[in-house]
C-alpha positions, 0 to 999 in steps of 0.5 A: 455753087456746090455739087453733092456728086464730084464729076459735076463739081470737077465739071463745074470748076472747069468750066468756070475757069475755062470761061473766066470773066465771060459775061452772060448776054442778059443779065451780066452775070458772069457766063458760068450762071448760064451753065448752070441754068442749062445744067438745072434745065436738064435736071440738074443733080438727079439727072444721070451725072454724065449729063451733068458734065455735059450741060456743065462743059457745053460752051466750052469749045464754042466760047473758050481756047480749050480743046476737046483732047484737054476735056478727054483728058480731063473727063472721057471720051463720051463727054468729050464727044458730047461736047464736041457735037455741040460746039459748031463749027462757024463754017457749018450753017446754023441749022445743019448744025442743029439737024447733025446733033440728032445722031447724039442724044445727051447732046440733044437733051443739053441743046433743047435745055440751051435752047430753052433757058436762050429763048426764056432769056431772050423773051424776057430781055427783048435786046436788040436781035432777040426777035431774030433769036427767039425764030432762031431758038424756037426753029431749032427746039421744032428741028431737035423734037422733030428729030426725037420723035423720028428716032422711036 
């Protein structure tokens, strides 16, 4: 994968090296294809670039040893922050979590794409717990959209 713009392609490698040889839950291909799905969820390269990055690096503190000083260091505070509000804590409850991301809106829109491309995985693949997800994902998706319209 190639990005015309070089903050999404340095994103891109980051990440990728971040996550290594993760695999992805449902298609077995390696984790850096579902960064990808939610980074073109978001509107991909003509989406604001800042965005980008955001959808790019979303797991990274979740799912990987990086730390959020190394994503300021390699990008800026505002991504890093994004990224920070989307990595939850496993001591915060699933769905305060979710309610907490309404104060950071890119983080927002990276989440509903997460959620989006999770649950258009999760109906297609019907694993074992996907039942339980696809509640998960589509509560989560009301939370965020309920939150957006009490912000205007």
């Amino acid at each position: 994968m190639t990005f015309s713009d070089q903050r999404l392609e340095k994103a891109y490698q980051f990440a990728k090296e971040a996550h290594g040889d993760q695999k992805d839950r449902y298609e077995n291909h390696l984790f850096t294809s579902h960064v990808v799905k939610v980074f073109e969820e978001t509107g991909g390269e003509n989406a604001p670039a800042d965005l980008g990055m955001i959808a790019l690096l979303h797991d990274v503190l979740e799912k990987t040893s990086v730390e959020a000083q190394e994503i300021t260091e390699e990008f800026d505070e505002t991504i890093s922050q994004s990224v920070v509000d989307l990595s939850r804590k496993p001591t915060t409850p699933y769905f305060d979590y979710i309610r907490d991301l309404s104060s950071n809106p890119r983080a927002v829109t990276v989440k509903r794409a997460d959620l989006n491309v999770n649950l258009n995985s999760a109906q297609k693949m019907r694993l074992p717990g996907d039942p339980e997800r696809i509640k998960k994902y589509t509560q989560a998706l009301s939370l965020l959209k309920s939150a957006e319209s009490h912000e205007r």
